[in-house]
py3Dmol code that shows the C-alpha trace and the ligand (Angstrom):
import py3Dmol

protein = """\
ATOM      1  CA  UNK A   1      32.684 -77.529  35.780  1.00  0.00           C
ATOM      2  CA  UNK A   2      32.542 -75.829  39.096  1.00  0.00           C
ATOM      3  CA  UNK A   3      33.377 -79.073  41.087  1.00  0.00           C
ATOM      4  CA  UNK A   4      37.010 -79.104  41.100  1.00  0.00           C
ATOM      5  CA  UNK A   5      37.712 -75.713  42.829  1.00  0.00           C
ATOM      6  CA  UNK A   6      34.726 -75.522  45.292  1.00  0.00           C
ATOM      7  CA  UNK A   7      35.809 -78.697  47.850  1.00  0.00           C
ATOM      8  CA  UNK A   8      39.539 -77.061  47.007  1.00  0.00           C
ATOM      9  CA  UNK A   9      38.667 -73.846  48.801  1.00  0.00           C
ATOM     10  CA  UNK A  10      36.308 -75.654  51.310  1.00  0.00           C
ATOM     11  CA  UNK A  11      39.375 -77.624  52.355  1.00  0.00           C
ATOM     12  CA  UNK A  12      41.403 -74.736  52.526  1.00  0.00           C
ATOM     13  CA  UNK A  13      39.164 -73.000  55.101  1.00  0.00           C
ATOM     14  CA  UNK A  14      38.980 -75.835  57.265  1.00  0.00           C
ATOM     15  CA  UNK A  15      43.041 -76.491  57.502  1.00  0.00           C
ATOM     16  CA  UNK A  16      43.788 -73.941  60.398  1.00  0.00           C
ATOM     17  CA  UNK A  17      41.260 -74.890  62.202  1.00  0.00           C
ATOM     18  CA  UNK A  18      42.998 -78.003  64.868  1.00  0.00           C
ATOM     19  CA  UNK A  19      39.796 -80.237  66.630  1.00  0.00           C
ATOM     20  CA  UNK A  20      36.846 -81.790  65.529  1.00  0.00           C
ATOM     21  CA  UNK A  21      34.444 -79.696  67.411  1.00  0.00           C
ATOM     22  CA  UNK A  22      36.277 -76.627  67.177  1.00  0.00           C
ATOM     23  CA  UNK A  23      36.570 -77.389  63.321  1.00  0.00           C
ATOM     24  CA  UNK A  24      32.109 -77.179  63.266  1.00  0.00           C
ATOM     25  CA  UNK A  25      32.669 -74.288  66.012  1.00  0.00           C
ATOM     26  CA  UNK A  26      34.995 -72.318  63.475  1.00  0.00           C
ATOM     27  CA  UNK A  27      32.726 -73.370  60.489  1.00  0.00           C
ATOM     28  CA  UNK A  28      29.833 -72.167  61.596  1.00  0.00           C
ATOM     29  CA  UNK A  29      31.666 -68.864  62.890  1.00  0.00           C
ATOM     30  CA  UNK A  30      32.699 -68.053  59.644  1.00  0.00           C
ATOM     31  CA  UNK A  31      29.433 -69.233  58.087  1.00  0.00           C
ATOM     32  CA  UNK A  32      27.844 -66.225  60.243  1.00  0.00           C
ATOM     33  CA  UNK A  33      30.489 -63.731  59.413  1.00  0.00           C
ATOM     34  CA  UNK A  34      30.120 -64.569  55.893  1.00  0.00           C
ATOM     35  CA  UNK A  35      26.602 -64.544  56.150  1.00  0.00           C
ATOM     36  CA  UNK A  36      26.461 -61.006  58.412  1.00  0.00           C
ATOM     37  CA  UNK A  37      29.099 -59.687  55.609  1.00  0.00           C
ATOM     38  CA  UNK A  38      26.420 -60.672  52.515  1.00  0.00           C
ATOM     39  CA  UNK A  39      23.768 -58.782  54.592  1.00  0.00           C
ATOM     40  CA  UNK A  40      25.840 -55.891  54.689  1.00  0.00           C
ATOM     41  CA  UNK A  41      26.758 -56.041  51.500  1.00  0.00           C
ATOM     42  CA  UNK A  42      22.793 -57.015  49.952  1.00  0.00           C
ATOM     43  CA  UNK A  43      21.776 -53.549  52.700  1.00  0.00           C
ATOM     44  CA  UNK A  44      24.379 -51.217  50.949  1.00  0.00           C
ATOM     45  CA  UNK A  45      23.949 -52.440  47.091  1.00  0.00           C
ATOM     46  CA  UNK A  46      20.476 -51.494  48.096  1.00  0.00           C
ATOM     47  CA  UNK A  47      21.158 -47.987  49.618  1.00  0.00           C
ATOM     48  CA  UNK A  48      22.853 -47.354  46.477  1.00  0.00           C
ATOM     49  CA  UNK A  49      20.296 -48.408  44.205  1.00  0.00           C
ATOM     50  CA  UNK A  50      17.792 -46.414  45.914  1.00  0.00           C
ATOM     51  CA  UNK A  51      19.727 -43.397  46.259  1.00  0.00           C
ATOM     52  CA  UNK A  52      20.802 -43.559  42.702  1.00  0.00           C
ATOM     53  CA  UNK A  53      17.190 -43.909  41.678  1.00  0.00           C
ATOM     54  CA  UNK A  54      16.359 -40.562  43.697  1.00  0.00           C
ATOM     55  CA  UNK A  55      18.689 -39.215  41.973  1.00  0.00           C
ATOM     56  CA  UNK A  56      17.516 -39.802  38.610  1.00  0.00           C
ATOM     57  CA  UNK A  57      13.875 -39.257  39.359  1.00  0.00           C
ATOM     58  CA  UNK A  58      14.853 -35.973  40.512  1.00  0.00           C
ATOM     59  CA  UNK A  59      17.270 -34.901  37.615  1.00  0.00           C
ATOM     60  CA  UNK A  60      15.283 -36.206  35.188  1.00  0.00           C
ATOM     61  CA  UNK A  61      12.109 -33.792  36.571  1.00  0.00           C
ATOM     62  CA  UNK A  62      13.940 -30.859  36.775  1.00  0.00           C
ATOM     63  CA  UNK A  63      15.683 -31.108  33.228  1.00  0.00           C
ATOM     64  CA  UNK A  64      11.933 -31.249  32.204  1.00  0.00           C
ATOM     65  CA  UNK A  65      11.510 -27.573  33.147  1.00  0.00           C
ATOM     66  CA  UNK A  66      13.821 -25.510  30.860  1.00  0.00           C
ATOM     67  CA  UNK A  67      12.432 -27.593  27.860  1.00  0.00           C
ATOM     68  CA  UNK A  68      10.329 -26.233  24.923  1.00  0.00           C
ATOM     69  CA  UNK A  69       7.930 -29.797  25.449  1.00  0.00           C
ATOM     70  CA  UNK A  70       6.815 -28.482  28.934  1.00  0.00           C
ATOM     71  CA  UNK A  71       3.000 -26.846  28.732  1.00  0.00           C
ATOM     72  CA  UNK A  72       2.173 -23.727  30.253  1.00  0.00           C
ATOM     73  CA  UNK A  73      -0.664 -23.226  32.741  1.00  0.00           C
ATOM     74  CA  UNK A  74      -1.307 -20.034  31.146  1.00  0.00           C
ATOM     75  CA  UNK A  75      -4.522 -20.400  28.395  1.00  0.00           C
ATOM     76  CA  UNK A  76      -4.876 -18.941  25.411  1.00  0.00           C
ATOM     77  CA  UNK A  77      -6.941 -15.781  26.190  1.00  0.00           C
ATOM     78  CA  UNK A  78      -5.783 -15.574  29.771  1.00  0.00           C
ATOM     79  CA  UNK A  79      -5.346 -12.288  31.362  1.00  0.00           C
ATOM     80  CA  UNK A  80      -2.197 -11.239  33.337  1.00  0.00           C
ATOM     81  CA  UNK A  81      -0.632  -8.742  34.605  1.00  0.00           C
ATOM     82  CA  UNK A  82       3.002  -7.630  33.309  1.00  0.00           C
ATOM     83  CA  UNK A  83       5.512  -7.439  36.533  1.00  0.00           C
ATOM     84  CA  UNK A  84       8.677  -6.910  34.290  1.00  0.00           C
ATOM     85  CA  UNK A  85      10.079  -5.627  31.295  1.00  0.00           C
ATOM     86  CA  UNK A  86      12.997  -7.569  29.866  1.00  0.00           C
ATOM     87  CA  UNK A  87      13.557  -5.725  26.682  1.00  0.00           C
ATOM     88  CA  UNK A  88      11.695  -3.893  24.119  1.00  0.00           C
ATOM     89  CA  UNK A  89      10.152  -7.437  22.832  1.00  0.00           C
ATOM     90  CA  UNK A  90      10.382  -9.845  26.119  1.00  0.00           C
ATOM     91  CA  UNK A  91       8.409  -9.382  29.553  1.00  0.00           C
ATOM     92  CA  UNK A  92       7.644 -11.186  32.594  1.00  0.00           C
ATOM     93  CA  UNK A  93       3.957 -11.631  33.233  1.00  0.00           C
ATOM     94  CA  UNK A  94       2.289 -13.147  36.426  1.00  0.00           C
ATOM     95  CA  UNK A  95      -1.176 -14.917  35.785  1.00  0.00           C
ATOM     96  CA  UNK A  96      -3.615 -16.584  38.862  1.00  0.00           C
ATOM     97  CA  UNK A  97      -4.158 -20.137  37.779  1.00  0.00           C
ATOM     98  CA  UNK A  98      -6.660 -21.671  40.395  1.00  0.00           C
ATOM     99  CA  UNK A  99      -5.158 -20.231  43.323  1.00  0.00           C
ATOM    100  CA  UNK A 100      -1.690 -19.871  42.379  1.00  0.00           C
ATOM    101  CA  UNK A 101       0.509 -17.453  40.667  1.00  0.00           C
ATOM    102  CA  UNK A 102       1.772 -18.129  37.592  1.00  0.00           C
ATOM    103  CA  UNK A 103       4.825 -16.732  36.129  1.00  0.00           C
ATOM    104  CA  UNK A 104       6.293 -16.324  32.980  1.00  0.00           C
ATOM    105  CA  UNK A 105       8.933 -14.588  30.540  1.00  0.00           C
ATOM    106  CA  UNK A 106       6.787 -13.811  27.446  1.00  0.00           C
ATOM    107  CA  UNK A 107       8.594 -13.570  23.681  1.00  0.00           C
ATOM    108  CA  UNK A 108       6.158 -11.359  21.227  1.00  0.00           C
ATOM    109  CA  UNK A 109       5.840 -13.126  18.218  1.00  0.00           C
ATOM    110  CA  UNK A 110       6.619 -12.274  15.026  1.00  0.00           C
ATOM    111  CA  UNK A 111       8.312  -9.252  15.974  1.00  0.00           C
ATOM    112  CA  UNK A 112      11.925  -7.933  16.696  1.00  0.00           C
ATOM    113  CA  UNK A 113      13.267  -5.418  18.938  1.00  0.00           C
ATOM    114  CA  UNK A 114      16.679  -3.588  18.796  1.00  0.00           C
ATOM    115  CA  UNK A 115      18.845  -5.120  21.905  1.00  0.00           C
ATOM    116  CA  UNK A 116      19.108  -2.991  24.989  1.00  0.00           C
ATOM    117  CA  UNK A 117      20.218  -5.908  27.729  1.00  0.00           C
ATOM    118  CA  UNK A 118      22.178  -7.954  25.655  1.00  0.00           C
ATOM    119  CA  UNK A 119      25.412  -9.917  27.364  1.00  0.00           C
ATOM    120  CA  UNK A 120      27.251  -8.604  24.652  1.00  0.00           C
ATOM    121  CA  UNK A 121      27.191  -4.627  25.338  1.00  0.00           C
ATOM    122  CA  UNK A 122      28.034  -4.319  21.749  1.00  0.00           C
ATOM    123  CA  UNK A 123      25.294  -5.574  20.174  1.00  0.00           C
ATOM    124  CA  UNK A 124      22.902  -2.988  22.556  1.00  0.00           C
ATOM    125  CA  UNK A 125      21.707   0.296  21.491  1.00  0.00           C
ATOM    126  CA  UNK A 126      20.570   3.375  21.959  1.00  0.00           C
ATOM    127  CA  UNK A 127      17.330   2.587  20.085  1.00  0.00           C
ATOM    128  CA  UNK A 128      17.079  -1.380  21.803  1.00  0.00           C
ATOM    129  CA  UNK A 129      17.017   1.022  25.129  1.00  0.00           C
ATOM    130  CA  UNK A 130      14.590   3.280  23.711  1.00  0.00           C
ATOM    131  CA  UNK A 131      12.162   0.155  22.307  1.00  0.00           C
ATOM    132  CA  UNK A 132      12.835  -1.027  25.919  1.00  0.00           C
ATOM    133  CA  UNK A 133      11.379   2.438  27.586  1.00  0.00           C
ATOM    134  CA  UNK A 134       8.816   2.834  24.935  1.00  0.00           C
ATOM    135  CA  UNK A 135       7.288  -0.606  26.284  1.00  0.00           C
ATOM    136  CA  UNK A 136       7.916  -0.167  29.426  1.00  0.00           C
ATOM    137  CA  UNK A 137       5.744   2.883  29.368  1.00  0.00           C
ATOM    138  CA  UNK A 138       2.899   0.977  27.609  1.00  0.00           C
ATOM    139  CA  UNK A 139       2.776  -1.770  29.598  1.00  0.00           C
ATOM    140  CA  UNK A 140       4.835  -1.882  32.886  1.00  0.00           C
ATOM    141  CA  UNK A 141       2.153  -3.210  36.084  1.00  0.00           C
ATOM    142  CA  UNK A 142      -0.445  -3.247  33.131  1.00  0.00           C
ATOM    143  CA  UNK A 143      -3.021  -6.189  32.479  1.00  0.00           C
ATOM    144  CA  UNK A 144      -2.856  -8.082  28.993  1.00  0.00           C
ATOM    145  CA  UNK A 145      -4.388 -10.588  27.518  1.00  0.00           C
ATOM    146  CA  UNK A 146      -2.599 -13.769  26.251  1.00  0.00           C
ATOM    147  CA  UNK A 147      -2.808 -14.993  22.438  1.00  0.00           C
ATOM    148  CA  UNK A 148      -0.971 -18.091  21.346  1.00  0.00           C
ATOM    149  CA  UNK A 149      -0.328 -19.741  17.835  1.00  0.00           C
ATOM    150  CA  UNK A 150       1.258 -23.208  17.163  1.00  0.00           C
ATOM    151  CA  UNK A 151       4.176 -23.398  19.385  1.00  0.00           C
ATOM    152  CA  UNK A 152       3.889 -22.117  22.686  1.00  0.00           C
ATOM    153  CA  UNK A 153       7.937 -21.881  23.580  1.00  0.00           C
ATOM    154  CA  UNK A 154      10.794 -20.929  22.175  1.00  0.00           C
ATOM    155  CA  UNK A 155      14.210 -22.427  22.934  1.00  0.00           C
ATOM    156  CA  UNK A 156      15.106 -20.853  26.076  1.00  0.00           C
ATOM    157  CA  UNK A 157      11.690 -21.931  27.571  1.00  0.00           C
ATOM    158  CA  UNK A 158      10.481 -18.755  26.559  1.00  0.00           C
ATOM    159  CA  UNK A 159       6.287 -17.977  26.163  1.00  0.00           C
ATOM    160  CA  UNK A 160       5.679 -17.049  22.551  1.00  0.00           C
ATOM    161  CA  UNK A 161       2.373 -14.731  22.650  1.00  0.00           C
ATOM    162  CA  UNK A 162       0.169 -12.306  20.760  1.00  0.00           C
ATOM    163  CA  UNK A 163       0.036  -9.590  23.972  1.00  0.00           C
ATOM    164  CA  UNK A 164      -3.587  -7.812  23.622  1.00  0.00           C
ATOM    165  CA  UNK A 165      -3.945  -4.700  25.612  1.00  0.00           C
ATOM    166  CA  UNK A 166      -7.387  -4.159  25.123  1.00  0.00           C
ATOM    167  CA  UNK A 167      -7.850  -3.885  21.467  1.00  0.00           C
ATOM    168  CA  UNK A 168      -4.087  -3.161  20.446  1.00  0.00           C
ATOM    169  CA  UNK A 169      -2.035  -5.985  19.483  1.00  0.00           C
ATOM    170  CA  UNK A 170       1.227  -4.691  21.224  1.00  0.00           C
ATOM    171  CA  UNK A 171       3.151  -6.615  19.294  1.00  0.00           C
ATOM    172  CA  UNK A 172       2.074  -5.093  16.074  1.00  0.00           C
ATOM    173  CA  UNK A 173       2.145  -1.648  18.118  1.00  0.00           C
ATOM    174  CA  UNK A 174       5.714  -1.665  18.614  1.00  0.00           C
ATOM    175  CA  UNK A 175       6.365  -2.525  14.449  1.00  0.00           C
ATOM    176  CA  UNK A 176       4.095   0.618  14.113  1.00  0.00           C
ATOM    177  CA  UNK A 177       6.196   2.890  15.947  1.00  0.00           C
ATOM    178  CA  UNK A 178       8.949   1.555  14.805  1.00  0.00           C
ATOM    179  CA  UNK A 179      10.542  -0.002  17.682  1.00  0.00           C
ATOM    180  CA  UNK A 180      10.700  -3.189  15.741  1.00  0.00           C
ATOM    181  CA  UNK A 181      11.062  -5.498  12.943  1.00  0.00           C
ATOM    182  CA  UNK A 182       9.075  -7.963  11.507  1.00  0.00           C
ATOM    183  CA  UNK A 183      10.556 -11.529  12.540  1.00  0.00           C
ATOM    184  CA  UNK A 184       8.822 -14.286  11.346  1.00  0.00           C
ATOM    185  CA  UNK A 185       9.248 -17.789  13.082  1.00  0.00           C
ATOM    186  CA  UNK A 186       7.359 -20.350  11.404  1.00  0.00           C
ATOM    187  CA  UNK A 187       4.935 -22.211  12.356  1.00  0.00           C
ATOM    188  CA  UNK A 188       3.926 -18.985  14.298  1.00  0.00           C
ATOM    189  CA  UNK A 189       2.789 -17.066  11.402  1.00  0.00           C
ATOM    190  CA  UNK A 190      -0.906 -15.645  12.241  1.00  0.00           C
ATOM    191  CA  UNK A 191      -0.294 -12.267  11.510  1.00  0.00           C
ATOM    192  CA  UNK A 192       2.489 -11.513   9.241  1.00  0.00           C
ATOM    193  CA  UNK A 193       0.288  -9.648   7.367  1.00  0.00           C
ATOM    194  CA  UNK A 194      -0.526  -7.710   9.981  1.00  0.00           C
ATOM    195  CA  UNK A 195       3.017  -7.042  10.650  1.00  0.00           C
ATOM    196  CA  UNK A 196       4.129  -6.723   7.426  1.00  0.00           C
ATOM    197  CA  UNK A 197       1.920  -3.975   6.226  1.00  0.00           C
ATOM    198  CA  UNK A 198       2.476  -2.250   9.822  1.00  0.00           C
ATOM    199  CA  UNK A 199       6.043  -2.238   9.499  1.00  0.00           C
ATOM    200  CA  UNK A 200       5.279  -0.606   5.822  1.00  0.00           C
ATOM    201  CA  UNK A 201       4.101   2.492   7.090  1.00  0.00           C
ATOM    202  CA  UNK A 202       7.009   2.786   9.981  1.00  0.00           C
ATOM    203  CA  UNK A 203       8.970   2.450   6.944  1.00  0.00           C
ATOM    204  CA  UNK A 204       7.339   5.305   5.578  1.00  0.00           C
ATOM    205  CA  UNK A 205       6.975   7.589   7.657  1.00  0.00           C
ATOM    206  CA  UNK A 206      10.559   7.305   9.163  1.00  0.00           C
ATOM    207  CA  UNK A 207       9.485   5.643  12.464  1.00  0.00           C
ATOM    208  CA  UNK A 208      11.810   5.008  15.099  1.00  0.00           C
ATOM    209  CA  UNK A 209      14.515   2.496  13.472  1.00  0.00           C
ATOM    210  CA  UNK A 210      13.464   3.642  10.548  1.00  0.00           C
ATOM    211  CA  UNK A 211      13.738   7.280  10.572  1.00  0.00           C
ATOM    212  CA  UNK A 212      14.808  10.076  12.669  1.00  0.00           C
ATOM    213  CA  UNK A 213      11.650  11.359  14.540  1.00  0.00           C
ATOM    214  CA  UNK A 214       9.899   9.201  16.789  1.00  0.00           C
ATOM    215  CA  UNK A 215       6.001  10.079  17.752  1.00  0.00           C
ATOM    216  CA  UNK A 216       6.532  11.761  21.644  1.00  0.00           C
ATOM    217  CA  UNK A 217       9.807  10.514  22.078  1.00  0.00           C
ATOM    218  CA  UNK A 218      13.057  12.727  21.417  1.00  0.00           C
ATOM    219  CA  UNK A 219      15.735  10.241  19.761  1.00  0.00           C
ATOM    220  CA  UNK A 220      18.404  12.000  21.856  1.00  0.00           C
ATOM    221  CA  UNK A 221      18.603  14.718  24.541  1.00  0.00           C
ATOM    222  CA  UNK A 222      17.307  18.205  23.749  1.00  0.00           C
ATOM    223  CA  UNK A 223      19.525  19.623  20.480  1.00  0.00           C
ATOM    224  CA  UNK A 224      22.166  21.901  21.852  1.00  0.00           C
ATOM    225  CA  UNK A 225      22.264  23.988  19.142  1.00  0.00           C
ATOM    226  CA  UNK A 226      24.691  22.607  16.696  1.00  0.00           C
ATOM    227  CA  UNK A 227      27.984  24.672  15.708  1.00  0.00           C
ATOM    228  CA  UNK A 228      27.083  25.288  12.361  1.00  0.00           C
ATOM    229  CA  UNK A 229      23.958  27.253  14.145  1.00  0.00           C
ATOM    230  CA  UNK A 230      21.447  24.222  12.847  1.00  0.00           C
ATOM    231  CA  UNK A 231      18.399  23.621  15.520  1.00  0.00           C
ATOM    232  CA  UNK A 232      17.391  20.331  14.246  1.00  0.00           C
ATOM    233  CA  UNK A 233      20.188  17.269  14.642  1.00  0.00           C
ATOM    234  CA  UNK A 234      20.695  14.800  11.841  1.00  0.00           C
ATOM    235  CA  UNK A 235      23.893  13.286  12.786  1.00  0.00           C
ATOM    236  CA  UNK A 236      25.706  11.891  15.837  1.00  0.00           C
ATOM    237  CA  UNK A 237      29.356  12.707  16.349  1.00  0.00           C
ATOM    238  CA  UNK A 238      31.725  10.481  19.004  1.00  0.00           C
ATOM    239  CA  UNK A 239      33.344  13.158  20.845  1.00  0.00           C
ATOM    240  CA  UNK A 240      36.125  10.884  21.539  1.00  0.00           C
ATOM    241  CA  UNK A 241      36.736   8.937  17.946  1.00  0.00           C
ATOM    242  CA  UNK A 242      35.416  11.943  16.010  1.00  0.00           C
ATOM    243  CA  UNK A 243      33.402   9.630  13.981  1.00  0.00           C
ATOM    244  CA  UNK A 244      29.744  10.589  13.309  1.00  0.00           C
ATOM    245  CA  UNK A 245      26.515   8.824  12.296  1.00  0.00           C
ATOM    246  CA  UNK A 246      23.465   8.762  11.061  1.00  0.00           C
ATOM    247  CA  UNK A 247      20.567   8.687  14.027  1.00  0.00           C
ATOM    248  CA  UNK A 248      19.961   5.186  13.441  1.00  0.00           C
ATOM    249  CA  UNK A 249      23.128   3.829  13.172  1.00  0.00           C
ATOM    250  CA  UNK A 250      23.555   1.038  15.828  1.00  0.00           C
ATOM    251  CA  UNK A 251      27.119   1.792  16.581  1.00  0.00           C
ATOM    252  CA  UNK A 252      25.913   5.281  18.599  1.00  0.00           C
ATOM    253  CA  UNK A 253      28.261   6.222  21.090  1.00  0.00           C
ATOM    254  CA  UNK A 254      27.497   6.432  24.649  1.00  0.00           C
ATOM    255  CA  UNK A 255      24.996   9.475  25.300  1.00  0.00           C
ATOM    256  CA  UNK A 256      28.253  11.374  27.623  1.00  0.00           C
ATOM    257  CA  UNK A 257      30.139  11.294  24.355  1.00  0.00           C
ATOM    258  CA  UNK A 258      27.712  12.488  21.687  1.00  0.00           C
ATOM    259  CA  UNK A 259      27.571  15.767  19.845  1.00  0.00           C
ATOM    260  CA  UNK A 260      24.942  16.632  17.420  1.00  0.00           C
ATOM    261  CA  UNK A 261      25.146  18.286  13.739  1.00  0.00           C
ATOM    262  CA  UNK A 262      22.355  19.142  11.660  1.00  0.00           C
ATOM    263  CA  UNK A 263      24.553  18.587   8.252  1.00  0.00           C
ATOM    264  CA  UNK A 264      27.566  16.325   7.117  1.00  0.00           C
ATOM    265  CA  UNK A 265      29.105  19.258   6.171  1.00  0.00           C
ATOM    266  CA  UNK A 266      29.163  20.449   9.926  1.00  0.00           C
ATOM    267  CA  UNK A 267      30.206  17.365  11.077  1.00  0.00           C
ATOM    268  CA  UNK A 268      33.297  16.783   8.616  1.00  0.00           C
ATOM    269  CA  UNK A 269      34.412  20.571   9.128  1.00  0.00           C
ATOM    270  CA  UNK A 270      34.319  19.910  12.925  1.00  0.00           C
ATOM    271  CA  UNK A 271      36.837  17.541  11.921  1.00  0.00           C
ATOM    272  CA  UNK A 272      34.718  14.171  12.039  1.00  0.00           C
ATOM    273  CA  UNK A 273      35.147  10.969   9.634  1.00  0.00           C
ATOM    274  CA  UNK A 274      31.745   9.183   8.404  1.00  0.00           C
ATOM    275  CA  UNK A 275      31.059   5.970   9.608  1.00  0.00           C
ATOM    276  CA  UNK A 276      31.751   2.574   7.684  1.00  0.00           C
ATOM    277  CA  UNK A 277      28.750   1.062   8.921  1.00  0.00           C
ATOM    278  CA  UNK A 278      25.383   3.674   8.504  1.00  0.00           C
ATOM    279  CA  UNK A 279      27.583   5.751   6.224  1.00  0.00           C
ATOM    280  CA  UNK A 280      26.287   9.293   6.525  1.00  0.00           C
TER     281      UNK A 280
END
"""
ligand_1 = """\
1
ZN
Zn 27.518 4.717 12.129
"""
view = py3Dmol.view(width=600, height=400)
view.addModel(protein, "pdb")
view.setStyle({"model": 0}, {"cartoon": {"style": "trace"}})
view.addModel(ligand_1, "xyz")
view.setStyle({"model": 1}, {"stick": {}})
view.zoomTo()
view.show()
């Protein structure tokens, strides 16, 4: 098998090599180079392999980090105290876990909240900016308390939490005033009911999202008084497309280029088209 080319290439080695002695001289010079060469070649296969395994170790640990699998340090019941406010539904809490501080972008269950800081400035609104101030107000540099239920991230690595503030479920608050829907996300389903019956009476009573008034908060900026002579505002006008809306619509123009009516009437005889999408 390997007997016929081995002596073949042995023989070939030795041919330019003239004397006897010189012959073992030579032999044993190219014994060591090949032998120095293997070394070299053993040391930087090795180099490799170790660097390559470095490599890995370290991917591999910091791929672990954006994953859902990864536990939090927070406990269910912790307190901590809320450094950031995302959006009318998402925070950033920091918690002290022995010694060190913990932080976290927290997703409230169960609920959701028009978009005020999404990448697509289309799908943000004048009420996902108000949901966003209304929270901010409520629980900016506050301390809450942390509730889970049976998955503790979301897809973007995101806490899911019940957020206590004392003995007001914020989460449920902000269906209450309106700020929000009810979203449910099985298996995180505690309290729907809660939610559902909360978002029921925002319904109701015209809350927010739902309605025109919002408790302490002006939807808009002070009425001017509206051409017709109306004091209270019912629609919003584009001052540039002369298209208006409803108050809730989410296709609101820009607060620069709004002008208010109190009736459709007004608004059509200031020369205004309704909307496709709220249809006023
Ligand atoms: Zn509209």
């Amino acid at each position: 098998m390997g007997s016929g080319p081995e002596p073949g290439r042995r023989r070939k080695a030795q041919a330019p090599v003239p004397g006897y002695m010189k012959g073992r001289v030579g032999m044993q010079m190219k014994n060591k180079q090949i032998r120095v060469t293997l070394m070299l070649f053993i040391k930087i296969g090795l180099a490799i392999l170790i660097g390559a395994l470095a490599l890995y170790n370290n991917s591999h640990s910091n791929s672990k980090k954006p994953t859902k699998a990864v536990e939090t340090r927070i406990a269910d019941g912790d307190t901590a105290v809320v450094t950031r406010i995302v959006d009318g539904d998402t925070i950033v809490v920091a918690c002290r876990v022995d010694g060190d501080t913990i932080q976290e972008k927290v997703r409230f269950i169960g609920v959701d909240a028009p978009e005020s800081v999404h990448p697509d400035a289309s799908r943000n609104t004048a009420l996902g900016k108000m949901a966003s101030d209304f929270t901010k107000k409520h629980l900016l540099n506050k301390v809450i308390r942390i509730e889970f239920d049976v998955s503790k991230r979301d897809q973007y690595g995101r806490l899911l939490a019940y957020v206590w503030s004392g003995d007001t479920m914020f989460n449920e608050f902000l269906v209450e005033h309106g700020y929000a829907k009810v979203a449910t996300f099985p298996p995180n389903v505690k309290y729907v009911e809660r939610f559902t019956s909360a978002q029921k009476r925002a319904r109701e009573a015209n809350k927010g999202l739902w309605g025109h008034e919002v408790e302490g908060v002006a939807l808009e900026p002070p009425p001017v008084k509206s051409p017709g002579g109306g004091t209270t505002s019912r629609y919003i006008g584009n001052v540039n497309s002369k298209v208006f809306h409803r108050k809730t619509c989410d296709k609101l123009p820009a607060l620069a280029n709004r002008t208010y009516y109190a009736t459709r009437k007004e608004a059509i005889s200031a020369g205004n088209k309704a909307c496709g999408r709220c249809t006023p």
